[in-house]
C-alpha positions in Angstrom: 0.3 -10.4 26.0 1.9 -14.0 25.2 6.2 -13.2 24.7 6.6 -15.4 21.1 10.4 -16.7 20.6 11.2 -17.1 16.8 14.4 -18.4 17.4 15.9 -17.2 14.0 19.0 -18.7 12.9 21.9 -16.9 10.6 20.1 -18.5 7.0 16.5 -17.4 8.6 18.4 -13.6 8.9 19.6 -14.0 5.6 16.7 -14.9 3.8 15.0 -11.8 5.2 17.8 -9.8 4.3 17.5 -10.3 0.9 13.3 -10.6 0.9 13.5 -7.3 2.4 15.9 -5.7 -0.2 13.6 -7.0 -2.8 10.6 -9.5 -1.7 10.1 -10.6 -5.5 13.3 -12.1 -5.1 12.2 -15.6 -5.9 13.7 -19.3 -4.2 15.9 -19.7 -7.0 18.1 -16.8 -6.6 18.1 -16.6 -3.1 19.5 -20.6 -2.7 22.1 -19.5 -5.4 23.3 -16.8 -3.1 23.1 -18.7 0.0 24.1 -21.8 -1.7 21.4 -24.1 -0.4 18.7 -25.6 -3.0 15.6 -24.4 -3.6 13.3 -26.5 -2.1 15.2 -25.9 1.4 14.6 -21.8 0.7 10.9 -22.3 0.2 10.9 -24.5 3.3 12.5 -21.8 5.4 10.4 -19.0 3.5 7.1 -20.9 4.3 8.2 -21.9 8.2 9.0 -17.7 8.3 5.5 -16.6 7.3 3.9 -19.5 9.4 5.5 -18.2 12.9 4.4 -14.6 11.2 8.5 -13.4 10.8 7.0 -12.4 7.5 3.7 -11.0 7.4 2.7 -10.0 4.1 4.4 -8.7 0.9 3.9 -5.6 -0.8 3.8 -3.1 -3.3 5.7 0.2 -2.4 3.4 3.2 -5.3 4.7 6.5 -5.3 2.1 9.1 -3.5 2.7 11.5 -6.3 1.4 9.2 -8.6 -1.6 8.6 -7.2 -2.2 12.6 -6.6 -1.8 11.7 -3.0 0.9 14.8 -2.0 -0.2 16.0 1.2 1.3 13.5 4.1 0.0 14.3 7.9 0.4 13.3 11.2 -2.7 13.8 13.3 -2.6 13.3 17.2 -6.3 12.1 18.5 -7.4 12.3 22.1 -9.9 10.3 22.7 -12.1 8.8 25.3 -11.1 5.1 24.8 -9.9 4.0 28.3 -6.7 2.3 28.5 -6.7 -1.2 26.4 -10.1 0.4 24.6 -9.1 0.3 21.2 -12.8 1.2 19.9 -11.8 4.6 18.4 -8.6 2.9 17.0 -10.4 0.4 15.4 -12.5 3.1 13.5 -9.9 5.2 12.5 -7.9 1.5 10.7 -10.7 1.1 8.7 -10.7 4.8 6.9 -8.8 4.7 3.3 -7.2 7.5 3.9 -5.2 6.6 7.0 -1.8 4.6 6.5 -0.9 3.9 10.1 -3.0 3.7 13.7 -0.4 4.2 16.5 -2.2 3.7 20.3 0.1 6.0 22.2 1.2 6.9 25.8 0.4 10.5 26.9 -2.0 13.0 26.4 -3.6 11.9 22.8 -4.5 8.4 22.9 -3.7 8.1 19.0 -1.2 9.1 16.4 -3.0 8.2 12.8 -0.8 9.0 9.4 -2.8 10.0 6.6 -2.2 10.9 3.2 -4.4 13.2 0.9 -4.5 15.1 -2.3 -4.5 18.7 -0.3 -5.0 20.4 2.1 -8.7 20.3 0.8 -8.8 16.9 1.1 -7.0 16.7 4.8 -9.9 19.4 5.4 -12.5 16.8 4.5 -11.1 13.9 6.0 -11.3 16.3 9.0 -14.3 17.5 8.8 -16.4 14.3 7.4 -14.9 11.7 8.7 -12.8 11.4 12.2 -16.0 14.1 13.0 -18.1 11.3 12.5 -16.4 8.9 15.2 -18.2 8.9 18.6 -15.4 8.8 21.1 -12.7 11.7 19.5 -12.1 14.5 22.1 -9.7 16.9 19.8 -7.1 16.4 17.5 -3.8 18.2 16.8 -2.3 18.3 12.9 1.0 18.4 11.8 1.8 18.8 7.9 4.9 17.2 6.4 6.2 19.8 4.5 9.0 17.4 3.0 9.9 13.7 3.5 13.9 13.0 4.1 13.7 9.6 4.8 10.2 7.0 5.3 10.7 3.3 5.3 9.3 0.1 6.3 13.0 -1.7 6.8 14.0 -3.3 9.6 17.7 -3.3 10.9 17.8 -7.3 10.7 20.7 -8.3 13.1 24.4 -10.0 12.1 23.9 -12.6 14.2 
């Protein structure tokens, strides 16, 4: 795998800090806080997504809201052989699963998944990673209460 250098500077770390405190932060208000114009933000914001610093934006919807309560972990052996991600690829494209992890050890995956119930993890289980050719066992592990889950980086001082 090809080592990228971004090369980020203090007004690139910047930027990011306050995209990722709010990314509908527009160029406006972040040139007013870094006092630079506009048209230099949007510059910097559009050289940032290019070199993929920024990948996408998004939308952060409360689970509850959607009747999506029950969060799991599930732990997937599989027969994919090392750098085999043909399981992994299945599993990305299921609605239902937030995050493919290819992992060292035993399993060969750690998927996070969200459902209504326990019901619904049951299906999931049972008509869907059933389904994909390639899954030796898989081990569960219910989140009985979330403390802390976010998608923020610790962007560096300096």
């Amino acid at each position: 795998m090809e080592k990228v250098e971004y090369n980020l500077d203090q007004v690139d770390l910047q930027i990011l800090r306050i995209m990722q405190q709010n990314a509908r932060t527009n160029n406006a208000d972040i040139a007013r806080e870094l006092g630079m114009a506009p048209s230099a933000i949007l510059e910097r914001v559009k050289k940032l997504e290019h070199k993929s610093v920024i990948l996408d934006y998004h939308t952060q919807i409360n689970p509850d809201a959607l009747d999506q309560k029950m969060l799991s972990f599930i732990f997937i052996k599989s027969h994919d052989n090392i750098g085999d991600q043909r399981v992994g690829l299945l599993l990305a494209k299921i609605p239902e699963v937030l995050e493919v992890h290819d992992i060292a050890g035993d399993d060969g995956y750690l998927i996070k998944v969200r459902t209504s119930d326990s019901g619904g993890l049951v299906d999931l289980m049972r008509n869907t990673l059933s389904q994909i050719e390639g899954i030796i066992s898989t081990r569960t592990t219910i989140v009985l209460e979330t403390v802390k889950e976010s998608h923020k980086l610790v962007i560096p001082n300096s």
